[in-house]
C-alpha positions in Angstrom: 58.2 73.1 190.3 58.1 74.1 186.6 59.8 77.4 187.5 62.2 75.6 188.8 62.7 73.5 185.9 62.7 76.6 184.0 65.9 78.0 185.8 67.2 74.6 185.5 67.0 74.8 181.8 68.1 78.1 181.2 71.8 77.5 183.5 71.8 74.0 181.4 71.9 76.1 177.7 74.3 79.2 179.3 76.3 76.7 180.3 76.3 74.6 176.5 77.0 77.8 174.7 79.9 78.9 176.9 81.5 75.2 176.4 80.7 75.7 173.0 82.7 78.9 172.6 85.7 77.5 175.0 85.6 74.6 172.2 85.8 76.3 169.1 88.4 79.2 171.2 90.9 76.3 171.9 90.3 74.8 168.5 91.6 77.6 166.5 94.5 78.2 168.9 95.6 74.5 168.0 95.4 75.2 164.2 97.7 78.4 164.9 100.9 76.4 164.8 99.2 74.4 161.4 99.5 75.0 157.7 99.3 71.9 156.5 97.0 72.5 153.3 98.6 72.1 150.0 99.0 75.3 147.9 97.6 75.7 144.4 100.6 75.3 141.7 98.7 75.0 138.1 100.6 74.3 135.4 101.1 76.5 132.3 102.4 77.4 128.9 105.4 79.7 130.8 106.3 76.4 133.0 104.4 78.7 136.9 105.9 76.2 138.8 106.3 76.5 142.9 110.5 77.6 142.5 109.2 80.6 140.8 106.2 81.3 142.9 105.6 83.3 146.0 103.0 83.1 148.9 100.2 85.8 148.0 100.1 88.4 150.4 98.7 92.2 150.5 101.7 93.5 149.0 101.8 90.8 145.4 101.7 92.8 142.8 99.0 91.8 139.6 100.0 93.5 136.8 97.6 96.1 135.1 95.4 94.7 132.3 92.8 92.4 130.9 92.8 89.1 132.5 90.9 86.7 130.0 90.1 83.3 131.9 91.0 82.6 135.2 94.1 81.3 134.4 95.5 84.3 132.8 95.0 86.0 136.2 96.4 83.0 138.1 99.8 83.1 136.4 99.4 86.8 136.1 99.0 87.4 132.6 97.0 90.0 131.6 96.5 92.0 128.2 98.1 95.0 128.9 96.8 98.2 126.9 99.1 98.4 124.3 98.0 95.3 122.8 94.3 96.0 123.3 92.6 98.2 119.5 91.3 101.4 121.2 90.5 104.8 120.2 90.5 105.9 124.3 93.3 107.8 125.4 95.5 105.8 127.8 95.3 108.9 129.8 91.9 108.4 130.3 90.9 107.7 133.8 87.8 105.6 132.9 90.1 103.7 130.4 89.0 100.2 131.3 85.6 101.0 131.6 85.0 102.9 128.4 86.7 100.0 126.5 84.6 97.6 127.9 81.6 100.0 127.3 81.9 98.3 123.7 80.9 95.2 124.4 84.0 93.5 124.1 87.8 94.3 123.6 89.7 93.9 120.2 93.6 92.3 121.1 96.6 92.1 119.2 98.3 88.5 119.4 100.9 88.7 117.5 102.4 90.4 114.9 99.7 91.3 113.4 95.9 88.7 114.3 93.5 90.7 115.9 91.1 89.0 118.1 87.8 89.8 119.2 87.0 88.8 123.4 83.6 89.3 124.6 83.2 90.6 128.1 82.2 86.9 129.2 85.6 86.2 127.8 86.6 88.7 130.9 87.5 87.1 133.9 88.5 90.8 135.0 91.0 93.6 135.2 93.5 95.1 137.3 94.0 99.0 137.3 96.3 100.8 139.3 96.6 97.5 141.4 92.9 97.3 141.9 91.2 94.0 140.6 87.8 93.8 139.5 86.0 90.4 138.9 83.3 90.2 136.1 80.0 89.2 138.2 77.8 88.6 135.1 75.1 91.1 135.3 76.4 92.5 138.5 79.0 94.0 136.6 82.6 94.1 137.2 83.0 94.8 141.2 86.3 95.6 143.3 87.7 92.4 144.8 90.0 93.4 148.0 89.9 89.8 149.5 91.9 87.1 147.5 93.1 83.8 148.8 92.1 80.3 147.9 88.5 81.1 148.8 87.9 84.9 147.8 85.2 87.0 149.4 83.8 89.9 147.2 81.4 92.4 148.2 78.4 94.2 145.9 76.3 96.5 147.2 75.7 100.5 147.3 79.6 101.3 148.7 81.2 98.8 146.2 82.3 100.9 143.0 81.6 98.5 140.4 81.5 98.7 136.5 77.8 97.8 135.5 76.9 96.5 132.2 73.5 97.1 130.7 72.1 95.4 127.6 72.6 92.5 125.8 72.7 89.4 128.0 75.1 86.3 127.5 76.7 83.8 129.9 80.1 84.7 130.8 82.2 81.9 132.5 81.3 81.4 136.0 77.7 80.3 134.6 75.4 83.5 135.0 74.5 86.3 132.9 76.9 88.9 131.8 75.9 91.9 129.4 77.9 92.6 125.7 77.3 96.4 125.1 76.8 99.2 127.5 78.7 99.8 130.9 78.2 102.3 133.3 80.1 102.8 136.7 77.7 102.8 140.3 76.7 102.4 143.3 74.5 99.5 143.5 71.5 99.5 146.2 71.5 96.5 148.1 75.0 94.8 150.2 74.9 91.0 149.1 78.6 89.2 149.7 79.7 86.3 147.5 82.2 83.3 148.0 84.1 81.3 145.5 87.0 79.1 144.9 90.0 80.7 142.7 91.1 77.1 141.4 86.9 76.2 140.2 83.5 76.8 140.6 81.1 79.0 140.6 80.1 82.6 142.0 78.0 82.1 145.2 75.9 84.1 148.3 78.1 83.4 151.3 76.5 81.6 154.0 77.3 79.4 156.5 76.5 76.7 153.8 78.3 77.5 151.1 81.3 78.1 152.6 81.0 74.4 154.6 80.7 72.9 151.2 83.9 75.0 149.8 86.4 74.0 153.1 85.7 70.3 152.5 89.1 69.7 151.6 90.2 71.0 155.1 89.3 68.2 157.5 90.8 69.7 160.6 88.8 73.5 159.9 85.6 71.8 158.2 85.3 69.6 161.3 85.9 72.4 164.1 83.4 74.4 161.8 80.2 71.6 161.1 80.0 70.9 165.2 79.0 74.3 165.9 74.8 75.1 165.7 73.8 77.4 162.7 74.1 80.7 165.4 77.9 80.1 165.9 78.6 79.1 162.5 76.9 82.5 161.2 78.7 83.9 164.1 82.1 82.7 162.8 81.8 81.9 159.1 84.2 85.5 158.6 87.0 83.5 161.1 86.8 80.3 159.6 87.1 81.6 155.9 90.3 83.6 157.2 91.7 80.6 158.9 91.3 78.6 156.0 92.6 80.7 154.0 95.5 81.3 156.5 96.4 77.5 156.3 95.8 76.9 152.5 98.0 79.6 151.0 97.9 80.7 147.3 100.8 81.1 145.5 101.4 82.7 142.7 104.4 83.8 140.0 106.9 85.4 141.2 106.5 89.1 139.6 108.9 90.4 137.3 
């Protein structure tokens, strides 16, 4: 008898999980044809409004430079290097780094005002169409994956630039470093979540992210029915398709 009841109970959970898969399968087929989530227009000083925006995709072009605050990278306004004080040669592959390696950059607004911005200040910096995100005391790390929720990855294959000494609190609310960069590896592969319109740097797990799609009923809903195995199965999927139906737009560039 209890081996039967064994069998029993095994076919009973096969046949949950498949049903369970078949479910979620059929759910994100239906959100396929649906992009209802609203797009993040912020207003600004150069009037970013959604007429002169564009869809982020792959191929948007961030200009090269500084980005101090999140805003500045939002409507794409960076300090580019000929405002920045620096006795590096703009030749200098390393540029970036080695400015930074200061503990802070020196910027010309203006005609003439010369203001100092602490690496905290730093929200990040784009070179050669590369953007790398100021992690606090992780340093500043490549950021390939940009959307309304971005995914960044640091660990021993992330190239990062790594401050050391000096600690402060830079803007997301964790430790940053003035003086002292150096460019690494890393030795562990941790990945982090965040929103681009607020909040903080996180660990991405199947609960941080539930708490970041909130504002998506349809994916948040499809996502919170599934037991902790699927949604750490599926947590890549669901970020994408959020992502996929809450675009980001941007400023058109020029």
């Amino acid at each position: 008898m209890r081996k039967v009841f064994f069998v029993a109970m095994c076919l009973f959970a096969i046949k949950l999980q498949a049903q369970q898969e078949v479910s979620y399968d059929s759910t994100l087929k239906q959100l396929e044809a649906d992009t209802s989530g609203k797009p993040i227009i912020l207003t600004s000083e150069e009037g970013f409004t959604l007429k002169d925006s564009i869809k982020y995709s792959a191929n948007y072009q961030f200009r090269d430079g500084f980005y101090i605050g999140r805003r500045a990278f939002l409507n794409n306004k960076p300090v580019t290097l000929d405002k920045v004080l620096t006795t590096v040669p703009y030749t200098d592959p390393d540029i970036y780094a080695k400015i930074l390696s200061r503990g802070g950059i020196k910027v010309f607004e203006g005609d003439s005002n010369l203001v100092y911005h602490n690496i905290a200040d730093v929200f990040g910096f784009v070179q050669n169409r590369v953007f790398y995100i100021n992690l606090g005391q992780g340093g500043f790390v490549r950021m390939p994956d940009l959307g309304k929720i971005c995914k960044v990855v640091q660990g021993s294959s992330t190239p990062r630039v790594q401050p050391s000494g000096g600690v402060g609190v830079n803007s997301w609310g964790g430790a940053s470093v003035g003086v002292g960069i150096q460019i690494n590896g890393g030795s562990n592969i941790t990945e982090y979540i965040f929103r681009i319109d607020g909040g903080p740097i996180v660990e991405f797990t199947p609960e941080m992210l539930l708490e970041m799609i909130k504002d998506d009923e349809i994916v948040f809903n499809s996502y919170v029915g599934l037991n902790k195995r699927y949604r750490l199965k599926e947590m890549y999927n669901v970020l994408h398709e959020y992502n996929r139906r809450n675009p980001l737009y941007l400023p058109i560039y020029k």
